[in-house]
N, C-alpha and C positions, 0 to 999 in steps of 0.2 A: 733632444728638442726638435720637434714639428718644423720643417721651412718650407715657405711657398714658394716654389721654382717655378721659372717661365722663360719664354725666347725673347722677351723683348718687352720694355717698360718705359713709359712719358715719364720723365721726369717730374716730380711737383713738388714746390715749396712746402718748407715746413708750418709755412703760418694757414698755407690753402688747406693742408691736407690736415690740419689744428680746427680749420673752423667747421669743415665737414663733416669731425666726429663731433663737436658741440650740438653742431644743427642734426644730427642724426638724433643723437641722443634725450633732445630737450620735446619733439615730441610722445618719446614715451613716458616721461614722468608724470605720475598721475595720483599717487600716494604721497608720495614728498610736494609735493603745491602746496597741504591744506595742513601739514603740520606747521608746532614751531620749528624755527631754525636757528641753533644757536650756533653762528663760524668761533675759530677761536681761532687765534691769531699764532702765528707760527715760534717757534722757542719760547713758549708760552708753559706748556703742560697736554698731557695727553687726558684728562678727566677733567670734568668742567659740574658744577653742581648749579642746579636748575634751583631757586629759593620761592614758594611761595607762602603768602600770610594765612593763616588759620581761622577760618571764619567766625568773628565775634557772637556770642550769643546773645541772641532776642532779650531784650533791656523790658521784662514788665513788670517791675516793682516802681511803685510810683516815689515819685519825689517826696523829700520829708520841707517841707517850709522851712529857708535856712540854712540848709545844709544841703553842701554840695555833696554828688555823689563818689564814690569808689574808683579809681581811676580804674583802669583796666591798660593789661600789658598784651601789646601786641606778639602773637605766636608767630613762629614760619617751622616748613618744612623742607627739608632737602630731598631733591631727587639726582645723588650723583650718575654719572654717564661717564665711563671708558673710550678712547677712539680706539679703534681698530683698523689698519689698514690694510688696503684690497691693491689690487690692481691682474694684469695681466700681458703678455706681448706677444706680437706675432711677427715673426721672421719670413725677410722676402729677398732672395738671391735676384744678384741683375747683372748683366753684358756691361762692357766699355759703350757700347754704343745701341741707340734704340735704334729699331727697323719699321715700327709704324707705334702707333697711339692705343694703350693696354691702359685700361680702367685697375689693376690691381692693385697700388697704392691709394688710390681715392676709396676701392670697394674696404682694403682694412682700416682706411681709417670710418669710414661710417660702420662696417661690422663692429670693431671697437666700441664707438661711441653707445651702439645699441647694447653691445654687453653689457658697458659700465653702468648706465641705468637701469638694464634689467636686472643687474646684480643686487646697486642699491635696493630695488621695488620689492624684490622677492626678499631680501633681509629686513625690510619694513613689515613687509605681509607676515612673514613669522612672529615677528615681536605683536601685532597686531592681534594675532587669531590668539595668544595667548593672553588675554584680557581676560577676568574674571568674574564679569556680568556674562553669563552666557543662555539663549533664549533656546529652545528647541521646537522645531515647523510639529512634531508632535511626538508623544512620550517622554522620558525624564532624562534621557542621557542619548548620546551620540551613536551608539549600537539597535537605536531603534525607528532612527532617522528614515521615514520615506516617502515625507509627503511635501508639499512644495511652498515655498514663499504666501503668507496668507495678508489683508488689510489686517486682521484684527491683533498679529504678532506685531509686526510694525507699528500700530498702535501702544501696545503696550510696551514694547523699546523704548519709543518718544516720552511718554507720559512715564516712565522711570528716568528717563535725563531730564527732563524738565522737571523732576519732583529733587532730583541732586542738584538741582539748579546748574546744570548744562545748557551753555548759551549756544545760539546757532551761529554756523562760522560765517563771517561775512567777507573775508578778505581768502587770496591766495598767492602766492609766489610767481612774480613776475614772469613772464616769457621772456625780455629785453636781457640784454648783454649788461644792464644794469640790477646792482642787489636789492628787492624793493617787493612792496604786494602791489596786488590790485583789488579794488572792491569787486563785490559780485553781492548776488540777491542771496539778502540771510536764510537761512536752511541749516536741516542737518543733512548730513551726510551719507550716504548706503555705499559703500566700497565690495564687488563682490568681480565674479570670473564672467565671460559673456555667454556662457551655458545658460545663464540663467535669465537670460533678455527675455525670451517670450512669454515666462511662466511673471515678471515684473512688468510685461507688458499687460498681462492679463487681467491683473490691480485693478480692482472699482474705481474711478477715480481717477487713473495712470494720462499725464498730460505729455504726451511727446514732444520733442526739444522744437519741433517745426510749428508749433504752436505756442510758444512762447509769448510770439509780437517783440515787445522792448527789449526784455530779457535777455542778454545772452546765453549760449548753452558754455557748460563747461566744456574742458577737453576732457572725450571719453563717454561725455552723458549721454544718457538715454532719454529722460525727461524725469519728471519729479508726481509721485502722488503725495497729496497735503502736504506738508511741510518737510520732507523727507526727497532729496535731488540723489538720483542715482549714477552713477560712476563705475565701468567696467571693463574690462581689460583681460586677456587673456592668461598676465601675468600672474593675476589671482587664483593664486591652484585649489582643485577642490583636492578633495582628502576620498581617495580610491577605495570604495568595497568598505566604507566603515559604518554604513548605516544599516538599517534592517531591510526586510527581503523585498529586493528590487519595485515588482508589479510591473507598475509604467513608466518607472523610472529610468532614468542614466544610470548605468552599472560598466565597470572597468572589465570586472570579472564574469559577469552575465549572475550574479545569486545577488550578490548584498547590495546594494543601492550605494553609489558614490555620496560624498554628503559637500556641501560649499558651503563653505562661511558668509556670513552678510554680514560686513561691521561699520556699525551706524557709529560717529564722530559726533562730538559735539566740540566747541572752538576750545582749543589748548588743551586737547586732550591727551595729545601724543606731539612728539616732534623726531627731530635727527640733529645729529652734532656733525661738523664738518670742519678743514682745515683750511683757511684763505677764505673763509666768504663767498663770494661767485669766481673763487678759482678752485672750488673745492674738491674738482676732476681735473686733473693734470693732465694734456695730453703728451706724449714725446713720441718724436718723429727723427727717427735717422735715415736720409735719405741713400739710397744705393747709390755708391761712386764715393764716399768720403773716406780718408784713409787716414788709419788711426792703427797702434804697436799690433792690436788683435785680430785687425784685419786691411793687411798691407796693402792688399791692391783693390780696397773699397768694391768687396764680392756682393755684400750682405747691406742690407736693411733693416729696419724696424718699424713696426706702429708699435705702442701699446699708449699705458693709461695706470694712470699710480689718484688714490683719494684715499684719505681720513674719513671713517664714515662710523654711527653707530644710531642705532634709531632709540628709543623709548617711550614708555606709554606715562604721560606726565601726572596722570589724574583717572583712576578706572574706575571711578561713579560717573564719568562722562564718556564712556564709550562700550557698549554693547554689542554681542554677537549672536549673531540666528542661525543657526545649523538648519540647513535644508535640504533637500531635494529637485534634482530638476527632470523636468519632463523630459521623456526620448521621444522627438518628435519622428 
């Protein structure tokens, strides 16, 4: 096992050094905001089934004078979801006695905090990029990838969620220490990597977040063309050397052009399953100096972080992927 060794450590409670990695952690979530969230409650079960009703068919045979119609039985379908859990820890040796004031408890617990959500984001982004609407910036499949984000693809993303009757999301997952959403202005969604900012900037149309007025910007955004608000992050990985022959493109390898997802949401498309609700990253903290059978003279410390996590995509006529290219500026 890995231990962080040092001459000398500030003591810090376990609740300060608890809320440092929350606050660390809660500005990089950015994918987990706009899903649903279903907590489940502890000694409960580890799979949770998502139930929604089956959309009744268009009623155009006219009434008979008389006579009532044919009842009709309402359909559902299930979408079960598995937890899985994650976690991680990091070990920190310390002295009987400090000799001045050492940030290393405070730095792992917000390294921590940033792992645990970058770990959720990037197991979101997998389930994500695996949707089965998938667009291409040009040609028929993903080995021939090399040209960049266009209006007229994004067009046609939209105008296929709106034809599945994909709503635009209008709420997202609270910031506060409280479990709750918050509205926001309805839209759909563009979730991609930040490689891609200038080539989204470039968009006819592209209104940048500083131009908003009322509007607030999300966390993350860039600004919104038509109906479609963009959201990017570096967590968002592109997929290295899978597209066709570079030109003026980003390339990993310098021949095949790197290719980025763009995955447009429409509301309750996708969600995540979690354990306690808004306790559903655990943080634990043993602080150096406690003395316990395994370590008698209180050498050793801890940060880590234990969550139930699993993402899923709830509805995949309501979410859409664009395989692209981005410019090497």
């Amino acid at each position: 096992m890995a231990t962080t060794t040092y001459s000398s450590l500030s003591q810090r409670t376990t609740a300060f050094a608890a809320k440092e990695m929350l606050a660390h952690a809660e500005p990089i979530a950015c994918l987990s905001k706009f899903g649903m969230l279903k907590p489940i409650p502890k000694n409960k079960a580890n799979q949770v089934k998502f139930r929604r009703p089956v959309p009744l068919a268009v009623a155009t045979t006219p009434l008979t004078e008389g006579s009532a119609p044919t009842s009709l039985a309402l359909g559902y379908e299930d979408v079960s979801v598995t937890l899985a859990q994650l976690g991680a820890v990091v070990e920190i040796t310390d002295v009987v006695n400090d000799l001045a004031e050492d940030p290393v408890l405070k730095d792992a617990a917000m390294m921590c905090g940033e792992q645990a959500m970058e770990t959720i984001e990037t197991l979101m982004w997998g389930v994500l990029q695996g949707g089965t609407n998938v667009f291409y910036a040009n040609g028929t499949a993903r080995n021939a990838v090399n040209t960049v984000i266009t209006l007229n693809k994004q067009r046609a993303i939209t105008r296929q969620l709106k034809g599945n009757r994909g709503k635009k999301i209008t709420q997202m997952l609270s910031s506060s220490v409280k479990f709750g959403t918050v509205a926001v202005a309805p839209a759909f969604i563009g979730f991609a990597h930040t490689d891609l900012e200038s080539d989204i900037r470039g968009l006819t149309g592209f209104t940048p977040t500083e131009q908003y007025g009322s509007m607030e910007a999300l966390p993350y955004e860039i600004g919104k063309v038509e109906d479609v608000r963009y959201i990017l992050t570096p967590v968002l990985s592109s997929i290295a050397n899978a597209g066709g022959a570079k030109g003026s493109m980003i390339s990993t390898g310098g021949t095949s052009a790197d290719v980025y997802p763009v995955v447009y949401c429409a509301k309750d498309s996708y969600g995540s399953v979690s354990l306690k609700g808004s306790d559903a990253m655990t943080p634990y903290i043993r602080n150096p100096g406690q003395i316990d059978s395994a370590d008698p003279l209180g050498q050793k410390g801890t940060v880590g972080w234990k969550t139930y996590h699993k993402s899923f995509i709830a509805n995949q006529s309501w979410l859409c992927r664009l395989e692209c290219a981005a410019t090497a500026l």
